[in-house]
VOGU-3710 file (C-alpha; in Angstrom, 3 decimals, decimal comma):
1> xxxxxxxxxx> 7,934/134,813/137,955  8,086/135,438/133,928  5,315/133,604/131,880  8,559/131,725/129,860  9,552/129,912/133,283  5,593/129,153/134,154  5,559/127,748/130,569  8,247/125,536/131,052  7,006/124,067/134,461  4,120/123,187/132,761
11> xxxxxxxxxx> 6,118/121,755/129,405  8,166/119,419/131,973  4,959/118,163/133,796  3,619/117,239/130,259  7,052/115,557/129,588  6,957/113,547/132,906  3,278/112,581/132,752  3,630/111,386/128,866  6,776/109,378/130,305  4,705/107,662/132,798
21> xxxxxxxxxx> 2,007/106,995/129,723  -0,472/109,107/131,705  -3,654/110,617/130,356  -3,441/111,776/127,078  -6,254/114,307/127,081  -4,157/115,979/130,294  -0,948/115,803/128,734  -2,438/117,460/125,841  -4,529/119,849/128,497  -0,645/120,798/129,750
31> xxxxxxxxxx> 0,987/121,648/126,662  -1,676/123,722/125,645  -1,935/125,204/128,511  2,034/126,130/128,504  1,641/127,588/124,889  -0,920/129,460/126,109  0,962/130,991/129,536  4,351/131,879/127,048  2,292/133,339/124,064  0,466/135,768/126,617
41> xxxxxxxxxx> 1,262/139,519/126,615  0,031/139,699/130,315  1,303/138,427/133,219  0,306/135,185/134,746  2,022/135,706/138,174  -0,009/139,062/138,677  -2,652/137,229/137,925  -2,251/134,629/140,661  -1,309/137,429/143,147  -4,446/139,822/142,473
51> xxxxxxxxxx> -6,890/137,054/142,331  -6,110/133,426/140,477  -9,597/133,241/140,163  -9,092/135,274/137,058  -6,675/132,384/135,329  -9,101/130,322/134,293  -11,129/133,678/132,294  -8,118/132,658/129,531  -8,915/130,841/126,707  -6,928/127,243/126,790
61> xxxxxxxxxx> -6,124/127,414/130,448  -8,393/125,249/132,535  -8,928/124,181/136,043  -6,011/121,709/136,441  -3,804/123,648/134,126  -4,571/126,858/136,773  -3,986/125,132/139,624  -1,049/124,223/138,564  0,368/127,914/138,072  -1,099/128,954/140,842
71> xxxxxxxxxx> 1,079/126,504/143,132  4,190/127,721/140,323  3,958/131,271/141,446  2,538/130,901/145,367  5,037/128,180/146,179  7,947/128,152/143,694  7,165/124,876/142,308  4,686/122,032/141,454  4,394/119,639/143,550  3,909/117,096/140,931
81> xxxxxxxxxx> 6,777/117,271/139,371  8,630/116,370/142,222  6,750/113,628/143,147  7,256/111,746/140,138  11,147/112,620/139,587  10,882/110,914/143,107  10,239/108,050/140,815  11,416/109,008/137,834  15,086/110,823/137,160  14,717/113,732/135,431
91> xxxxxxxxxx> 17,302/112,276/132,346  14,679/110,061/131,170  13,393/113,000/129,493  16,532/113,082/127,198  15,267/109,443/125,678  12,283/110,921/124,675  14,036/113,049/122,548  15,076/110,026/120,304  14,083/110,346/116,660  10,974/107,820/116,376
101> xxxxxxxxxx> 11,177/106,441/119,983  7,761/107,247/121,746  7,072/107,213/125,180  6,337/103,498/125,476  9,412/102,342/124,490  11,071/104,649/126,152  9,203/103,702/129,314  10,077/99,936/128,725  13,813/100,523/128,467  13,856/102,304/131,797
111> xxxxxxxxxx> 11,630/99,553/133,434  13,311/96,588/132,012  16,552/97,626/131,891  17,228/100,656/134,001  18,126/102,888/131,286  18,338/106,878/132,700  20,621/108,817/130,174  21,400/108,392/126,622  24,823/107,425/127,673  22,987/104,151/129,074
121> xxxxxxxxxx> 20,928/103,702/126,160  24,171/103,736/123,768  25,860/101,329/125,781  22,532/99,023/126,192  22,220/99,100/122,067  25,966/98,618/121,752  26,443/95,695/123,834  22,812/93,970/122,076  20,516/94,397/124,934  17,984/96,220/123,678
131> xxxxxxxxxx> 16,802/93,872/121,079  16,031/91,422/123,739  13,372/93,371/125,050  9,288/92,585/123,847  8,849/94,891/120,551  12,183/95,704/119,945  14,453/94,352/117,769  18,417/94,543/116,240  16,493/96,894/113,419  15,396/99,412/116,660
141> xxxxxxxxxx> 18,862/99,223/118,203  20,612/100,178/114,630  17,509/102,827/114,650  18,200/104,139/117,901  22,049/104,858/117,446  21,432/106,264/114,641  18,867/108,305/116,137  21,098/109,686/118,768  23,685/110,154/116,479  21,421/112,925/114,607
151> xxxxxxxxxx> 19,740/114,401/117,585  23,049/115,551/119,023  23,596/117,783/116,323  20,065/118,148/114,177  17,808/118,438/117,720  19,850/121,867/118,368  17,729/124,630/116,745  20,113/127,469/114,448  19,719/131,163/114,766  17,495/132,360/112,477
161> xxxxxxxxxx> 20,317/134,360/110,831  22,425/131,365/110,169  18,906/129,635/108,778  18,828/132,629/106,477  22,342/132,634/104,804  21,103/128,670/104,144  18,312/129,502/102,566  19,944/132,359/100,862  22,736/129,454/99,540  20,396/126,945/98,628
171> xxxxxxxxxx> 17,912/129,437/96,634  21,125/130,551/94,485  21,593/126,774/93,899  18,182/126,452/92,805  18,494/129,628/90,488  20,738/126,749/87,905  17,651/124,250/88,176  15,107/124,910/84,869  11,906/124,068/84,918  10,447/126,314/88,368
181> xxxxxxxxxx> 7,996/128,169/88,355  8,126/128,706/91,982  10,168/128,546/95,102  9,536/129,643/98,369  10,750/128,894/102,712  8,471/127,689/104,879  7,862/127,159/108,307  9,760/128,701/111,114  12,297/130,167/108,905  9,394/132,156/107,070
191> xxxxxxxxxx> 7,437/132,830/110,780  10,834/134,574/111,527  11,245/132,516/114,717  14,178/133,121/116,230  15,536/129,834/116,361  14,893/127,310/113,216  14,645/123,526/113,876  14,728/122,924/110,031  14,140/124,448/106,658  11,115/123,797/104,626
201> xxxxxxxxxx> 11,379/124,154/101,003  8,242/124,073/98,772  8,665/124,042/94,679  5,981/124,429/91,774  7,014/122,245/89,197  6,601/119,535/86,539  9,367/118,100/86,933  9,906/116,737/90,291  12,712/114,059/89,562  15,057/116,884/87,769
211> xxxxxxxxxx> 14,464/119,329/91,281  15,452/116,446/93,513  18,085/115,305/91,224  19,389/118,952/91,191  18,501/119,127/95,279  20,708/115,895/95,841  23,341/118,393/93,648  24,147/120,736/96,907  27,385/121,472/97,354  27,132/121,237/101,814
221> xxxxxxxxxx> 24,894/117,677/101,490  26,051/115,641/104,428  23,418/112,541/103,858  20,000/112,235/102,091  17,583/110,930/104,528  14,754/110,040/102,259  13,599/110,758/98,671  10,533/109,879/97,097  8,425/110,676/94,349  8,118/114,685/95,037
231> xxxxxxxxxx> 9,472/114,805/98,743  13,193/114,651/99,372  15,075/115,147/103,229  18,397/115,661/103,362  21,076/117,277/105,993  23,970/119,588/105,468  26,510/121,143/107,315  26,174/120,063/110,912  23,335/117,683/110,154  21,101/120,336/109,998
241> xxxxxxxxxx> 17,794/119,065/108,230  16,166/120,666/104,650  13,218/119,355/103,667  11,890/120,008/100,271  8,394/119,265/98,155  7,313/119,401/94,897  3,889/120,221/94,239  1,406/121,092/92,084  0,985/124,717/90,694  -2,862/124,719/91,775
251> xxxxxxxxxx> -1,923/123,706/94,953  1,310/126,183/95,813  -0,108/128,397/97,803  -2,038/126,043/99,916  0,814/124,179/100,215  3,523/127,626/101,266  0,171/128,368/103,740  -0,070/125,308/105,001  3,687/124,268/105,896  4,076/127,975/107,003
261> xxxxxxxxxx> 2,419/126,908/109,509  2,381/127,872/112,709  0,490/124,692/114,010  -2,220/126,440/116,129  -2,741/129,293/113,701  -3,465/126,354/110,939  -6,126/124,303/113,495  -7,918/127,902/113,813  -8,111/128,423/110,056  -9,257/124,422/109,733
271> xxxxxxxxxx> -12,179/125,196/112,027  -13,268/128,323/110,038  -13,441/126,334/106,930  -15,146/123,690/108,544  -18,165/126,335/109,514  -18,268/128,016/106,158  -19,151/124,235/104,683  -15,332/123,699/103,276  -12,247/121,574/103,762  -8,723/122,785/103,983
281> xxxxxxxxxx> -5,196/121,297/103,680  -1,919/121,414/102,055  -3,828/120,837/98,477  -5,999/123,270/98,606  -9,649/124,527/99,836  -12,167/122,717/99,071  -16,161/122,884/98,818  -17,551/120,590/100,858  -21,400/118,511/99,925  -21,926/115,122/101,421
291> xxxxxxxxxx> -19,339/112,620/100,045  -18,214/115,367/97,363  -15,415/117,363/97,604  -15,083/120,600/95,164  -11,296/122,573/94,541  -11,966/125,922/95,125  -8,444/128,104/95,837  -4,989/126,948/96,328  -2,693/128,395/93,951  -2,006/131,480/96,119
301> xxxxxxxxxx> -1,998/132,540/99,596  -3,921/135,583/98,870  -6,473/133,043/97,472  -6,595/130,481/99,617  -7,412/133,691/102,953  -9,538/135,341/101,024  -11,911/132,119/100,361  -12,181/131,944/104,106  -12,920/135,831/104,278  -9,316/136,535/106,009
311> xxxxxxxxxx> -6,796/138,884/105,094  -3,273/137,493/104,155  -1,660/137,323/107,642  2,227/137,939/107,481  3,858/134,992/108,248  5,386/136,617/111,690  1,864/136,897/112,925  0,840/133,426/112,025  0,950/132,047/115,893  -2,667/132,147/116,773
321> xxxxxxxxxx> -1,899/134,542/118,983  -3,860/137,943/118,306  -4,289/138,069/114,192  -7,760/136,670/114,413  -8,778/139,070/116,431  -7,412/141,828/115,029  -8,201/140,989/111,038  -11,887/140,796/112,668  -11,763/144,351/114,255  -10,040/145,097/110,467
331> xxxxxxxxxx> -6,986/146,167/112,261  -4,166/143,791/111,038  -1,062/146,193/111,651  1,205/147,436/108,606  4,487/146,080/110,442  7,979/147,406/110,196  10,006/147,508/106,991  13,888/147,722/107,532  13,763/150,663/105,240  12,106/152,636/107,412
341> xxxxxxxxxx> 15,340/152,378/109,501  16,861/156,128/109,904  19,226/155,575/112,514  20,982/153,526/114,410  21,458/154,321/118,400  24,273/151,450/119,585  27,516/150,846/118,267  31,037/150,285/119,598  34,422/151,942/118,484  38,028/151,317/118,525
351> xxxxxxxxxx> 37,940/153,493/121,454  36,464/150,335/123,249  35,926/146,846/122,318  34,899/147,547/118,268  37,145/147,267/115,015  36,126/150,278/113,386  36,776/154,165/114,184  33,934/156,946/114,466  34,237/157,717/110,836  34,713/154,747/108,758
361> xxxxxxxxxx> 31,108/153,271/111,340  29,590/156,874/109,934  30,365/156,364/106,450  29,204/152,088/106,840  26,404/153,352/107,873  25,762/155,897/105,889  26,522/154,061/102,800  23,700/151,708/104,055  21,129/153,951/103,832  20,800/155,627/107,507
371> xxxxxxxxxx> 20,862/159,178/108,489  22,425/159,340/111,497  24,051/157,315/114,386  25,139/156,931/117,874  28,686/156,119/118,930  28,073/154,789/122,596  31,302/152,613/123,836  31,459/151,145/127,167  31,747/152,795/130,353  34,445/152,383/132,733
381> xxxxxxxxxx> 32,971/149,485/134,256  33,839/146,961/131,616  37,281/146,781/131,964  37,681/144,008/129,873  36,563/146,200/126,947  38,670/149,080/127,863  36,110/151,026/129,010  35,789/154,784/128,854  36,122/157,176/132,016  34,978/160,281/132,183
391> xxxxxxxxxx> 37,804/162,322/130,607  37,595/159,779/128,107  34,638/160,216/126,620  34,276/163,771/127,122  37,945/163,607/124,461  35,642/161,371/122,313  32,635/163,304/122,074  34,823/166,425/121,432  36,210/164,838/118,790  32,619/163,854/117,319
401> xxxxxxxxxx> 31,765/167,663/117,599  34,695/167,808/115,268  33,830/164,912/112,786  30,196/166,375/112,563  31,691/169,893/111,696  34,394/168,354/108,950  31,805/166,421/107,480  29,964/168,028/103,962  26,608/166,039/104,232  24,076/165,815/106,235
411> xxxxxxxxxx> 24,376/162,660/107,874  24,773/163,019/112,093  26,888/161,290/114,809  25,395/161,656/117,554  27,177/161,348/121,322  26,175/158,613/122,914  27,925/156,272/125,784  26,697/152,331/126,704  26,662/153,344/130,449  26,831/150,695/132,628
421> xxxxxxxxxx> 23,868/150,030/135,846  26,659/149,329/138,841  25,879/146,098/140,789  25,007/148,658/144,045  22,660/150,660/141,443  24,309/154,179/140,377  25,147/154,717/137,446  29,129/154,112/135,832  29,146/157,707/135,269  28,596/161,151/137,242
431> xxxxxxxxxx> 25,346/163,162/136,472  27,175/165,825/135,421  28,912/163,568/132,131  26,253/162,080/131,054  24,073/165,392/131,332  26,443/166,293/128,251  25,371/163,372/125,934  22,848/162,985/123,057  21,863/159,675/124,035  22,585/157,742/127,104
441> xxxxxxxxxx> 22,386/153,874/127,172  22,394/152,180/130,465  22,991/148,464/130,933  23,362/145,735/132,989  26,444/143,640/132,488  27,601/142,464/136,018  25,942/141,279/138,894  23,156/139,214/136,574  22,513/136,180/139,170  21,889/138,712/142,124
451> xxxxxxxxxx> 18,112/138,183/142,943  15,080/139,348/141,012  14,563/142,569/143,674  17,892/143,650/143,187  18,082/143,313/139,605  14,880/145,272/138,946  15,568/148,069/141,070  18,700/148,524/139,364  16,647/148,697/135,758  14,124/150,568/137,134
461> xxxxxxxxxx> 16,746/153,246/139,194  18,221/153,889/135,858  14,962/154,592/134,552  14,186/157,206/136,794  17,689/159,142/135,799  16,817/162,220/133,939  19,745/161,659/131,581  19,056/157,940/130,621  17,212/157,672/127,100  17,170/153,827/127,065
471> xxxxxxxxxx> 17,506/150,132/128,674  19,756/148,189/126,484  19,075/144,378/126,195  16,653/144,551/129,086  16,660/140,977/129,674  20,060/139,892/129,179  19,529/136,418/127,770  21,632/134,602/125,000  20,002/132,799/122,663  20,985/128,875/123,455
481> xxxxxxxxxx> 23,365/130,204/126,029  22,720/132,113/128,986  18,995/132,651/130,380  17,672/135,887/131,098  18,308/137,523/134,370  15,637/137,271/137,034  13,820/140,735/136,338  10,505/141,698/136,877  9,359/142,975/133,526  5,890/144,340/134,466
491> xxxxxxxxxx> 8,070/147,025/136,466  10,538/147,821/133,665  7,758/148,652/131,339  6,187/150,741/134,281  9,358/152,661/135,169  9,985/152,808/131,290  6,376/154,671/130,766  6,465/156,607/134,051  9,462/158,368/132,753  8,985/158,454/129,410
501> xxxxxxxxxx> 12,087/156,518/128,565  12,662/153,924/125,476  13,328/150,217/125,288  15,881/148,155/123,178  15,140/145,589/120,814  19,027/144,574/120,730  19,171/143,074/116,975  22,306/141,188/117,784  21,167/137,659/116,525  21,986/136,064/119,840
511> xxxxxxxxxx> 20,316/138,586/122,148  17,170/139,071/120,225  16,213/140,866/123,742  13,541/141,875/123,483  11,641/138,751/122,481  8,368/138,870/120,547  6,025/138,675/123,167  7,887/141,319/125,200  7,724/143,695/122,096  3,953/142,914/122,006
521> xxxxxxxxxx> 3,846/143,764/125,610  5,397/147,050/125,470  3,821/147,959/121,726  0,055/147,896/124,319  1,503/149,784/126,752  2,630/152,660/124,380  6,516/151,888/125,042  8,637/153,282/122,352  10,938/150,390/120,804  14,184/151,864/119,409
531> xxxxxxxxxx> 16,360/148,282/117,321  19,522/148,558/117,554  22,627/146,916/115,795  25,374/147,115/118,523  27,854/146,514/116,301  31,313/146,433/116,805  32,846/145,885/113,856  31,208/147,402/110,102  29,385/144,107/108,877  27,396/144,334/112,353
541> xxxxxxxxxx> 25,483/146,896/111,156  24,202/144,375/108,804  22,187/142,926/111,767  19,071/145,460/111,935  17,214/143,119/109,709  17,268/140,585/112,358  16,073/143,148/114,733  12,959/144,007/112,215  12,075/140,485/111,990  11,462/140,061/115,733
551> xxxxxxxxxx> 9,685/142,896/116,114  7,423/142,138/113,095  6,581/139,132/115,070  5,721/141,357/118,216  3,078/142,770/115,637  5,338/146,547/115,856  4,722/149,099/113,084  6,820/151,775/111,835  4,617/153,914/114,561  6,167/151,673/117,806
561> xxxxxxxxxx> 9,840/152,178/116,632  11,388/155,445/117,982  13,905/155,304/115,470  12,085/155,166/112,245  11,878/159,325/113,390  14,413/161,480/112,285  16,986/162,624/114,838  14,818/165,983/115,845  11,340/164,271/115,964  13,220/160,905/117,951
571> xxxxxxx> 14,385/164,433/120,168  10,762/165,045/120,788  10,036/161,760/122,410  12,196/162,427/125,920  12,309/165,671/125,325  8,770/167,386/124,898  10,478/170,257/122,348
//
């Protein structure tokens, strides 16, 4: 069992238990706990099956919050849970989810009036009930609607590629506004998360009413939600939510830290200013003695770290996952630059499924600043795609051998094919064809609900075939769509070490596969990462920056990503010469 689907047991119990206005230091206990189990490079399930003994020797997970996983991963579920959606239906949890409408109320309206779904709860406001009920009122109904109204649309997080051509819009539109000094993204968006919730603008200005006058300006504002003073919400598009502040100039950098965020990484640096004597927030850091407070940083983020004797964490490390501990072994890793990019290993054709011919995805990518390629269209086994058989591509990488010797430059196509992992495990291809490739991608793209056995031993069987380089989006999961297939991971990486083989961070905004942690995992087991655009048309290429981001947040370096090597020293890596 993955940590992600331990974490989310342990999210729900929270849900339920909050629902039934249980304990708050527990609920707290759980969620912290879940954080914990889905932020962890290793695996929680091992742990249970070598000894769960050794669950409660990580920091944040305690006795109940063990006992708990260990049922998860012995049994297959918590009990718990199911005793209280004995009680309690499960679409309760969807009320919670209402913009200002805690658990208490939300309690209430499925005691008093046996409200289950937000279908219900429309209905109930519609027809005046609600208002009837002790501490609500014809205000909270209007509230409520409206509330549901928004969370259909603004509760769905955005890929963070569609959050940055917003923020890439609404910075032009602020280029027109005089009087900033400063603007910068916050939050998520900045943490390169790969989903955003919302957008967090911070601005360093004195004039706060002409920024929010020129804010309310945007050409895609669907509704301002509030505006004050020097804080102004709005939503555009598809109700998605921008939030922007004004502040101070002495305060800008404590302010970009601060709503940076991530939450836990922020309650760490809190309690280090606490023990050096000091105060910090979104205003600043401050000296500390009795009842007097003293500014000392907070104009810059390099300012406000270094007064606490840190180093100025990227914002993809900011999770309070492993920076502390390595800016205190003074081994905060230079991470990944796209322009250490050389090539790019997956890519479709016209030959296939893509929009583009060998050449004109040589010359896009050359033109963008690589130095070399690989054209690897589907196997046979996607029919849909028009898959290539074996006389197929053998034509097509003849005819590569012919582009390469035609072209006057030194920029290389290599001959690659996406080969598929059969649902019986062989692969789409003979040994003999795929012998004669420069770079052999093998993938699962049928048979992703057979069990978690089966699925692994496919991976791990294509692993073990001398002529595979590479896994390609080893998980299989679309972002908001699909869930990764049932594999065990902690034998991929194995099989991937054992025989020396590569795995792909698929840059593909809606794969993302691998996620961050599983890029952590396989950057401390010495896995080569090799991010990849699979494009299929020229403006995919375009997507490797996506790919960068997530494995900045998996704390890779140039150093963990094969193909930041030229073509002959990538060679080196599965070949030994």
């Amino acid at each position: 069992m993955e940590n992600g689907k331990i974490s989310a047991q342990i999210t729900k119990l929270a849900d339920l238990l909050e629902f039934q206005g249980a304990n708050s230091f527990k609920i707290r206990a759980y969620r912290r706990g879940a954080r914990v189990v889905k932020d962890s490079t290793d695996s929680f399930a091992t742990m249970v099956t070598s000894d769960p003994s050794q669950l409660l020797e990580v920091d944040g997970i305690g006795k109940g919050v063990a006992e708990k996983i260990t049922q998860l991963v012995q049994d297959g579920e918590i009990a718990e849970i199911n005793e209280i959606l004995e009680t309690v239906p499960s679409t309760v949890l969807d009320i919670l989810r209402i913009p200002g409408l805690g658990p208490k109320k939300a309690a209430a309206l499925y005691q008093q009036l046996g409200i289950q779904t937000l279908e219900q709860l429309q209905a109930a406001c519609e027809a005046g009930e609600v208002r009837k009920l002790k501490g609500f009122a014809a205000k909270t109904e209007t509230s409520i609607l409206e509330g549901m109204a928004i969370a259909a649309a603004a509760n769905e997080r955005i890929y963070w590629a569609d959050a940055d051509e917003l923020a890439h819009s609404l910075r032009e539109h602020f280029q027109h506004c005089p009087g900033i000094e400063q603007l910068e993204f916050a939050g998520s968006y900045r943490r390169g998360r790969e989903t955003v919730g919302d957008l967090d603008i911070l601005v360093d200005s004195k004039n706060a009413e002409a920024v929010m006058e020129h804010f309310a300006g945007y050409p895609d504002l669907e509704q301002t939600i509030v505006r004050g003073e020097t804080k102004m919400s709005i939503r555009v598009g598809n109700s998605f939510q921008v939030d922007l502040r004004v502040v101070k100039a002495e305060a800008f950098g404590a302010a970009l830290q601060y709503f940076t965020g991530s939450k836990d990484h922020n309650v760490e640096l809190r309690g280090r200013a606490k023990q050096l004597g000091m105060k910090i927030n979104e205003y600043g850091i401050f000296q500390i003695d009795g009842d007097t407070e003293t500014y000392l940083a907070g104009a810059s983020e390099d300012e406000v770290y270094q007064t606490l004797k840190l180093p100025c964490f990227p914002p993809e490390l900011r999770e309070a996952r492993t920076e502390f501990e390595l800016a205190a072994s003074n081994a905060l890793p230079d991470l990944i630059q796209v322009e250490q990019i050389q090539g790019d290993l997956h890519m479709h054709t016209t030959a296939t499924d893509g929009k583009s011919s060998i050449e004109e995805m040589a010359d896009a990518a050359k033109q963008r600043g690589l130095k070399y390629i690989a054209i690897t269209d589907h196997s046979q086994r996607v029919s849909v795609a028009n898959g290539l058989d074996a006389q197929r591509v053998l034509e097509q990488w003849k005819e590569i051998d012919a582009i390469n010797a035609a072209r006057r430059d030194d920029f290389l196509i290599l001959k690659g094919i996406e080969c598929d992992i059969l649902e019986d495990g062989p692969m789409d291809l003979p040994d003999n064809v795929l012998e004669q490739a420069d770079w052999v991608i093998a993938s699962v793209h049928f048979g992703q609900r057979q069990s978690r056995e089966q699925i692994t031993d496919r991976i791990t069987g294509a692993l073990e075939n001398p002529h595979v380089n590479i896994i390609a989006h080893p998980t299989g999961r679309l972002i908001n769509r699909r869930e990764a297939y049932d594999v065990d991971m902690e034998a991929v990486f194995q099989a991937t070490r054992e025989n020396g083989k590569m795995l792909e961070l698929n840059a593909n905004p809606a794969r993302l596969d691998l996620h961050d942690v599983h890029c952590a995992m396989a950057r401390e087991r010495g896995i080569p990462i090799v991010i990849s655009s699979d494009a299929h048309k020229i403006p995919g290429l375009d997507v490797l920056k996506y790919g960068v981001k997530q494995a900045r947040r998996g704390s890779l370096t140039a150093a963990h990503v094969a193909n930041t090597l030229s073509w002959p020293e990538l060679q080196k890596l599965f070949t030994g010469k």
